[in-house]
N, C-alpha and C positions, 0 to 999 in steps of 0.2 A: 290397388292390387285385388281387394273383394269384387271391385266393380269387373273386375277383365275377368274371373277365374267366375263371374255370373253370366258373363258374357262365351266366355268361352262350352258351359254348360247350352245354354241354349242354343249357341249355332252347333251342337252337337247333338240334342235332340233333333234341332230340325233339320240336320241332314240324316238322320235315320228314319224319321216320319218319311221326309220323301223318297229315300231309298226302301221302305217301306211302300207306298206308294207305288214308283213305279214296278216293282216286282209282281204288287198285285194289278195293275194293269198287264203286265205283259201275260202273266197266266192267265188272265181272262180272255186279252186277246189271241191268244194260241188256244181257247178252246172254241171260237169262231165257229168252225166248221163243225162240231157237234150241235151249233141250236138248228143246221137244217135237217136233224134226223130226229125222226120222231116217232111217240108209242104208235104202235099199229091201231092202237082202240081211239087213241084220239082224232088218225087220220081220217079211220072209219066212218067217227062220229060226226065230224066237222063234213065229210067229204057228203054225210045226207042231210045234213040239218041245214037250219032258215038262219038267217045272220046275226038274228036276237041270238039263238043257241052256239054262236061260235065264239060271240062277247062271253056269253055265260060261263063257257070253255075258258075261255082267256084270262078273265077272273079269278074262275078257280084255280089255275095255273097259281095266278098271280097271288092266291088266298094260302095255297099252298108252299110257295119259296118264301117269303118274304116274313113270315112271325120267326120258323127256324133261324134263319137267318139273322135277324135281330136281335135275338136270344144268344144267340153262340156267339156275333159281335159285344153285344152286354157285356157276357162272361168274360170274354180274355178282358174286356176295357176293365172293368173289376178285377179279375185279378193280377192284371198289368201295377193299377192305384195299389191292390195291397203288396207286392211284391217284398218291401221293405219290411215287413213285419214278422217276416218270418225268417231274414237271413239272419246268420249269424256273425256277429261282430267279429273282424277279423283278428283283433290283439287278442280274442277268448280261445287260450288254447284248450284242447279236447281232456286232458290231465286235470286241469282244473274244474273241470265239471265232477259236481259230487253224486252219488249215485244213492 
């Protein structure tokens, strides 16, 4: 009975992972059509510079999404792990709590 109610846990996580999953794929792929619009200063930039200077552009982009991003990822993973520690046990009625 332990072994089914461990089993039944984890095919229950992992179909919220990939329903997790695909939801962020699909919002990614429904903002498609926003990565061909771009800042005017970088068009600019790109549209007079030499090809080293369009890498150096692209970099930066890339220097730029990518620490936030992994940061804000971190966080929820962290506070997804601690989530347990702060809920309250459900038999602890609120009468019971001494003030």
């Amino acid at each position: 009975m332990l072994k089914h109610l461990r089993r039944t846990r984890v095919l229950r996580k992992t179909r919220r992972l990939v329903e997790v999953a695909l939801l962020a794929l699909f919002v990614l792929a429904g903002s498609l059509p926003a990565f061909s619009q771009s800042c005017a200063l970088c068009y600019t930039q790109a549209a007079s510079a030499s090809a080293r200077m369009i890498d150096a552009l692209r970099s930066g982009i890339l220097i730029l999404i990518v620490p936030p991003t992994l940061l804000s990822i971190g966080m929820i993973f962290i506070l997804y792990r601690k989530r347990a520690q702060y809920r309250q046990p459900a038999n602890l009625s609120d009468s019971a709590q001494e003030w």
